[in-house]
RODO-2510 file (C-alpha; in nm, 4 decimals, decimal comma):
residues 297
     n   res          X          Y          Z
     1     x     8,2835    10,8483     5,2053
     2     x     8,6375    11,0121     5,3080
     3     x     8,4535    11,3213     5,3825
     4     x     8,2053    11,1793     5,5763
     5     x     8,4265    11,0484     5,7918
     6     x     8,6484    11,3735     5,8674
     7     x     8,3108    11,5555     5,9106
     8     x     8,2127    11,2598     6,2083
     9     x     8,5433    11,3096     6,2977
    10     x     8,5642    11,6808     6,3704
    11     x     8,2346    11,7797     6,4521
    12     x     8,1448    12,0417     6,7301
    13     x     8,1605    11,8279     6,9895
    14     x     8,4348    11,6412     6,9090
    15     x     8,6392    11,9691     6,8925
    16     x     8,4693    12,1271     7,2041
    17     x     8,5694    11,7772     7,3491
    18     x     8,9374    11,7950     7,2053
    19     x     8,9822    12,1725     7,3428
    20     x     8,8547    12,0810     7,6835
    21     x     9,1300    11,8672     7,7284
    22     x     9,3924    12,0669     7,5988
    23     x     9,3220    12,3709     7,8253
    24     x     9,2877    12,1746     8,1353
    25     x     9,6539    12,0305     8,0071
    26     x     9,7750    12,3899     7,9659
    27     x     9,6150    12,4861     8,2857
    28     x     9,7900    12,1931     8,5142
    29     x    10,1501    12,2736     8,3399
    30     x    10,1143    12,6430     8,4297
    31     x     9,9933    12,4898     8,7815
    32     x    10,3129    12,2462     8,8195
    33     x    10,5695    12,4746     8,6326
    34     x    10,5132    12,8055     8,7976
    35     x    10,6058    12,6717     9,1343
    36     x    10,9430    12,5427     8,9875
    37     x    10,9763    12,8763     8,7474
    38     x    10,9399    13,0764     9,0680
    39     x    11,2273    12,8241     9,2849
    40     x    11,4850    12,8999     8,9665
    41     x    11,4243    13,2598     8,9716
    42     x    11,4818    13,2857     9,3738
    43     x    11,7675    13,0408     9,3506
    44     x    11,9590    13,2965     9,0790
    45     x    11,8325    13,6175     9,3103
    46     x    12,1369    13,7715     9,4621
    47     x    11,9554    13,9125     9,7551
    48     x    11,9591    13,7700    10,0709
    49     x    11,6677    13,7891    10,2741
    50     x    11,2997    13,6996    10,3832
    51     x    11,0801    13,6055    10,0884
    52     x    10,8865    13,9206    10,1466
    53     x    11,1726    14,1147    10,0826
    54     x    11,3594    13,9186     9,7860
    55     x    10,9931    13,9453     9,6097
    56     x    10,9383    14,3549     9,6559
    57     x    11,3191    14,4363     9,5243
    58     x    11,3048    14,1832     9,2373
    59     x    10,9827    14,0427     9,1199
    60     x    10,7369    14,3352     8,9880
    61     x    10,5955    14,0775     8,7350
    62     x    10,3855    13,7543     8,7464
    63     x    10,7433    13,5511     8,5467
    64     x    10,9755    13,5541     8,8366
    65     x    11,3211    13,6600     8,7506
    66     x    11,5271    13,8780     8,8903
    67     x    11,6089    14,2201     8,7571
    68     x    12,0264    14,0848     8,7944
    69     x    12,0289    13,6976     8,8210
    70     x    12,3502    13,5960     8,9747
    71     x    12,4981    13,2804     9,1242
    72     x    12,5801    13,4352     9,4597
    73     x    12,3371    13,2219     9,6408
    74     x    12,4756    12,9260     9,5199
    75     x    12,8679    13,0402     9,6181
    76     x    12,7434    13,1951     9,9762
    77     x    12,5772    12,7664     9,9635
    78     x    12,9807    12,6689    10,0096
    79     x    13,0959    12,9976    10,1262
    80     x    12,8583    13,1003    10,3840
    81     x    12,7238    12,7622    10,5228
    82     x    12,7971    12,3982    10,5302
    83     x    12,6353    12,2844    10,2189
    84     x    12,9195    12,0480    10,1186
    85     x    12,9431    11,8406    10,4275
    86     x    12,5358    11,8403    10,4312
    87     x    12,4997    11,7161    10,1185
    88     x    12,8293    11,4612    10,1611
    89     x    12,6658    11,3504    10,4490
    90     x    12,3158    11,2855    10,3198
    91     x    12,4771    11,0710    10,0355
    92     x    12,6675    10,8559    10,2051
    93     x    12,3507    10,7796    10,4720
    94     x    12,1405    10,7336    10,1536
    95     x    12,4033    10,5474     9,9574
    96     x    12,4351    10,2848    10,2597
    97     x    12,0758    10,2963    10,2923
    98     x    12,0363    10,2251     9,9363
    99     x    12,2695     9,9095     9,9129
   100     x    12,1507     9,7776    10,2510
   101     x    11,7876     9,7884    10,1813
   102     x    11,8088     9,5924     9,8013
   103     x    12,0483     9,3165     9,9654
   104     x    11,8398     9,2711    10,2892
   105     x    11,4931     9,3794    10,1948
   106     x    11,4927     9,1653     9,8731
   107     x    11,6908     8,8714    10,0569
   108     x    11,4092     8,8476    10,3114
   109     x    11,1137     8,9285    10,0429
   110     x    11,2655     8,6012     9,8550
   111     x    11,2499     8,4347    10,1946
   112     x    10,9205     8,4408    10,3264
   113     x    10,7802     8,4350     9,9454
   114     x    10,9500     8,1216     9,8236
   115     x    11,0855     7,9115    10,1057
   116     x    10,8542     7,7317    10,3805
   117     x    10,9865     7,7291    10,6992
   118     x    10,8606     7,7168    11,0600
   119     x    10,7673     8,0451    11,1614
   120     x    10,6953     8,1370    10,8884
   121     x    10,3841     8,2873    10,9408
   122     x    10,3976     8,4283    11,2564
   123     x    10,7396     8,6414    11,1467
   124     x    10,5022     8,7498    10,8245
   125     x    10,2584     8,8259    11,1081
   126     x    10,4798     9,0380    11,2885
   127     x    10,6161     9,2344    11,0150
   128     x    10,2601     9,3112    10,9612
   129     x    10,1866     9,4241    11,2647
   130     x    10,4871     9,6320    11,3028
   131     x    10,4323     9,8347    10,9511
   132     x    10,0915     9,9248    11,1366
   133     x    10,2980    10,1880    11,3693
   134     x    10,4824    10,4752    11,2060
   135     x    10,8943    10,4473    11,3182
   136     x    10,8758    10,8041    11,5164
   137     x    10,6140    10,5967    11,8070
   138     x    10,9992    10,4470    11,8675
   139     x    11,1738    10,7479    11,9258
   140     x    11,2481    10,7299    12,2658
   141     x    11,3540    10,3539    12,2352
   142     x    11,5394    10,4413    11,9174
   143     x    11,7502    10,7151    12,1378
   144     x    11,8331    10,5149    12,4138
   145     x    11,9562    10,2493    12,2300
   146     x    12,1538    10,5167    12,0263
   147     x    12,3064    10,6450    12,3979
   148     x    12,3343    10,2763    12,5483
   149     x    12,5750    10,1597    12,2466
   150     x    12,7057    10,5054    12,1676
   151     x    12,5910    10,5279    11,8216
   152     x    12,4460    10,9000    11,8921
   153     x    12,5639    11,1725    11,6285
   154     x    12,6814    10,8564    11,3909
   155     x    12,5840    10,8931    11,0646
   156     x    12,6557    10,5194    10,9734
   157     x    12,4307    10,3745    11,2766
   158     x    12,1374    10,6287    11,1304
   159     x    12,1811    10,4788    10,7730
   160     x    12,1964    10,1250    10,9174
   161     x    11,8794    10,2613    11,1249
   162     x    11,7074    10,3408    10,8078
   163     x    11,7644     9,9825    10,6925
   164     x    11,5937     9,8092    10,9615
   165     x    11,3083    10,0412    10,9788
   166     x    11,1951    10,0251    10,6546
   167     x    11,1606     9,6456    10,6589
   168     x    10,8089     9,5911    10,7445
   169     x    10,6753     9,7966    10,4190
   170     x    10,9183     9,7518    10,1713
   171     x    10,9526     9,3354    10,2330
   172     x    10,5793     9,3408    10,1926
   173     x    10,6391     9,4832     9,8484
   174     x    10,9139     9,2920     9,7352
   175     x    10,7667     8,9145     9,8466
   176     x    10,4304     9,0317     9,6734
   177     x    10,6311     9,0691     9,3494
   178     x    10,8082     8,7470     9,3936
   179     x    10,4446     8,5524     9,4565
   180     x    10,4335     8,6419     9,0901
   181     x    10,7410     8,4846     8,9764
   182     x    10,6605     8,1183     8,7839
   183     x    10,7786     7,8736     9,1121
   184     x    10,8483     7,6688     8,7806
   185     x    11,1408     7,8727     8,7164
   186     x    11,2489     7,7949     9,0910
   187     x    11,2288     7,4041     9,0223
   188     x    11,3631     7,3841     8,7193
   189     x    11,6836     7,5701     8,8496
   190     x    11,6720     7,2964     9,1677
   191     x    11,6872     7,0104     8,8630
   192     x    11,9641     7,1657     8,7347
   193     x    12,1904     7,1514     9,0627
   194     x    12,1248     7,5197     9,1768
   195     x    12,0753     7,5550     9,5292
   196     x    11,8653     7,8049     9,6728
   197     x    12,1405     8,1128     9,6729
   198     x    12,1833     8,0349     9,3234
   199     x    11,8056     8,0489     9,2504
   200     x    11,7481     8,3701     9,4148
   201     x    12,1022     8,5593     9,2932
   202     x    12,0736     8,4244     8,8903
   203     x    11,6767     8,3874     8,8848
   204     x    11,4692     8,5960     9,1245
   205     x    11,7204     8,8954     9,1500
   206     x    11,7275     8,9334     8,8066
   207     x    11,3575     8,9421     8,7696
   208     x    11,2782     9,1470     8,9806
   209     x    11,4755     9,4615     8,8703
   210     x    11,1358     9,6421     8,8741
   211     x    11,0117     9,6673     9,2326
   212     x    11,4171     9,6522     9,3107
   213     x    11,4279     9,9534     9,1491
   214     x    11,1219    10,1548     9,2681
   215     x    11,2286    10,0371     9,6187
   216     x    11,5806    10,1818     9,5944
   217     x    11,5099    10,4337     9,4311
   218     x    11,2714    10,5259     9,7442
   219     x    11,5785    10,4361     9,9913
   220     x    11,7772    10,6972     9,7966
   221     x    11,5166    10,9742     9,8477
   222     x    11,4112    10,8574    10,1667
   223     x    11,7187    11,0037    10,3924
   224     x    11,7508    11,3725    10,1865
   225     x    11,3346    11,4102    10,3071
   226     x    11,3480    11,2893    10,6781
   227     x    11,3950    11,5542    10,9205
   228     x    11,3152    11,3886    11,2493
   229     x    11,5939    11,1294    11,3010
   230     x    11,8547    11,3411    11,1908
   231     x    11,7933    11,5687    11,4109
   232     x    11,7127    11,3734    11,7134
   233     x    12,0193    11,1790    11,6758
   234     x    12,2842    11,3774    11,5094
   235     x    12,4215    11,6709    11,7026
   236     x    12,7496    11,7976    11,5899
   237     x    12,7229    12,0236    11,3012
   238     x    12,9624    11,8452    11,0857
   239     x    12,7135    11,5628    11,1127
   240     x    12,4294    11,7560    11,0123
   241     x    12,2009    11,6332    10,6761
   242     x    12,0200    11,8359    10,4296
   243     x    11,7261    11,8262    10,5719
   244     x    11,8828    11,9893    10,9100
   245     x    12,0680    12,2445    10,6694
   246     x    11,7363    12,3361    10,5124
   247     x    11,6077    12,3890    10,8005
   248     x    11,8479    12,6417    10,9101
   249     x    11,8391    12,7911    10,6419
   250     x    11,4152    12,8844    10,6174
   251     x    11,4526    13,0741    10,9177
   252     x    11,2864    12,8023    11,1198
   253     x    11,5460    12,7505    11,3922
   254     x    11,6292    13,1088    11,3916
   255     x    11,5164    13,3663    11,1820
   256     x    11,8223    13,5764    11,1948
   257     x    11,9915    13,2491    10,9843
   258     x    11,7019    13,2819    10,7267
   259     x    11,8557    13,2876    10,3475
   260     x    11,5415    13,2065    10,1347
   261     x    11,7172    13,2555     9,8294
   262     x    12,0071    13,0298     9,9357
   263     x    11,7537    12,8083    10,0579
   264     x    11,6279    12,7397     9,6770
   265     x    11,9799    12,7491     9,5282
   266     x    11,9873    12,4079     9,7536
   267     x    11,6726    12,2680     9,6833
   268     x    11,7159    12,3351     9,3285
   269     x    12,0684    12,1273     9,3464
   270     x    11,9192    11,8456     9,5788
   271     x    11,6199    11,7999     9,3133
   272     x    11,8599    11,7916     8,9876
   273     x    11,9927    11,4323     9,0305
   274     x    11,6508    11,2830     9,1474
   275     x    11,4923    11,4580     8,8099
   276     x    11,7687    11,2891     8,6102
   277     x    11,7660    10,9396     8,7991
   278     x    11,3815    10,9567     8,7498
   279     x    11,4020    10,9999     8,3999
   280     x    11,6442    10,7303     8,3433
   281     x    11,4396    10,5175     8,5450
   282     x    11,1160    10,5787     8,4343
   283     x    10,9951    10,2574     8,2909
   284     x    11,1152    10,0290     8,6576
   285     x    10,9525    10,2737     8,8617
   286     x    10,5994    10,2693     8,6332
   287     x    10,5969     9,8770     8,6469
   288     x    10,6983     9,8740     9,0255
   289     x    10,4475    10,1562     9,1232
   290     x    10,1988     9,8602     9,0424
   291     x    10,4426     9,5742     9,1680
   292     x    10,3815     9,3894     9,4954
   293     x     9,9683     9,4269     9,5232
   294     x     9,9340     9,0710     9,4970
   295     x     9,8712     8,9318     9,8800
   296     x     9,9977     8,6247     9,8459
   297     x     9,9575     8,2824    10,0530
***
């Protein structure tokens, strides 16, 4: 009868079935890896240069890595450019814009979820219709303001700008969580004396570490991606983000700059801590990914 059952179990199907999936597996890591392989080889590539050219002196295989890996792109990073103050200036916009967004965002998703007020509905109502319009529509608004209250090449005012534009998705997000919370929880914290600070900072906070974390760990990433603010509104080059850095340094404001190798010596720094933070937070950002669906009232 043992037999039986291992012959059922690996029949030719079931092992036509069984390689099927393992190839495809294979297949999408070579897909996902090679990409990264080929960023790690450039990075440690000594040449400076178009990628054209690093490619034709170094890479004569299909496994790209240079014939002499060195970390000269990654000294000519703080030697040759401003890759310090970039990167200093990226994390402090994304550390403010971090903080601000899980003390405001959740205070107001705790609002409008559990509290009835007047208004109510027509501020839930705006906030919808506001998420409907992507933030660069404001751009022109967004500068003057910027120019009226001299705020323009302020790192601080863009972080703070962050803040407030990102309200109308991620408050969505976090109130749709809360709607999920037991209210039962809420009341029998009210019949114990708490008042409604209380409730939210030593009951809904704490339960909602989930979607807090997916949503700051998206204000983290959020200011080392965006491009557009940055440079609209910062101008002096001691202001200047990551994203502005990179730029200068594909070639794409001026091709004479171009340093594609130092240009992956950076992107392979920027995406180290976000591959560690990811992996500590794994299991927040799989239960948040899902978090929030729930409409509500």
């Amino acid at each position: 009868m043992v037999g039986s059952k291992r012959k059922k179990e690996f029949n030719l199907p079931n092992f036509l079935a069984w390689l099927g999936v393992h190839i495809n597996l294979i297949v999408m890591a070579i897909i996902i890896l090679y990409p990264v392989l080929w960023l790690i080889g450039s990075a440690i590539n000594p040449i400076r240069g178009t990628p054209g050219a690093v490619m034709a002196d170094n890479f004569h295989t299909f496994i790209p890595i240079p014939r002499a890996p060195s970390l000269a792109s990654f000294q000519r990073l703080f030697d040759d450019h401003n890759f310090g103050t970039w990167y200093r200036n990226s994390l402090i916009i994304a550390i403010i814009n971090t903080v601000g967004t899980i003390l405001v965002h959740t205070f107001m998703g705790y609002v409008f979820a559990r509290l009835q007020f007047r208004g109510r509905k027509a501020g839930l109502l705006s906030i919808m219709v506001l998420n409907m319009f992507p933030s660069f529509l404001a751009m022109v608004a967004i500068y003057s303001i910027f120019l009226t209250f001299g705020w323009l090449d302020n790192i601080y005012a863009l972080a703070l700008l962050y803040i407030g534009g990102g309200i109308p998705g991620t408050m969505w997000l976090m109130r749709g969580y809360m709607l999920n919370i037991p209210k039962s929880l809420d009341e029998a914290a009210y019949i114990d004396g708490a008042t409604k600070m209380q409730v939210f900072t030593k009951v809904i906070f704490p339960l909602s570490k989930p979607i807090i974390t997916f949503i700051g760990f998206g204000a983290f990433m959020g200011p080392w991606m965006d491009f557009i603010f940055p440079r609209l509104l910062l101008r002096s080059t001691e202001n200047h983000t990551i994203a502005i850095g990179l730029f200068e340094l594909a070639g794409l404001g001026d091709p004479i700059n171009m340093d594609i190798t130092a240009y992956t010596a950076a992107a392979l720094i920027i995406a180290v801590p976000f591959g560690i933070i990811f992996f500590i937070f794994q299991k927040y950002f799989a239960l948040g990914i899902a978090a929030g669906a729930n409409k509500g009232e």
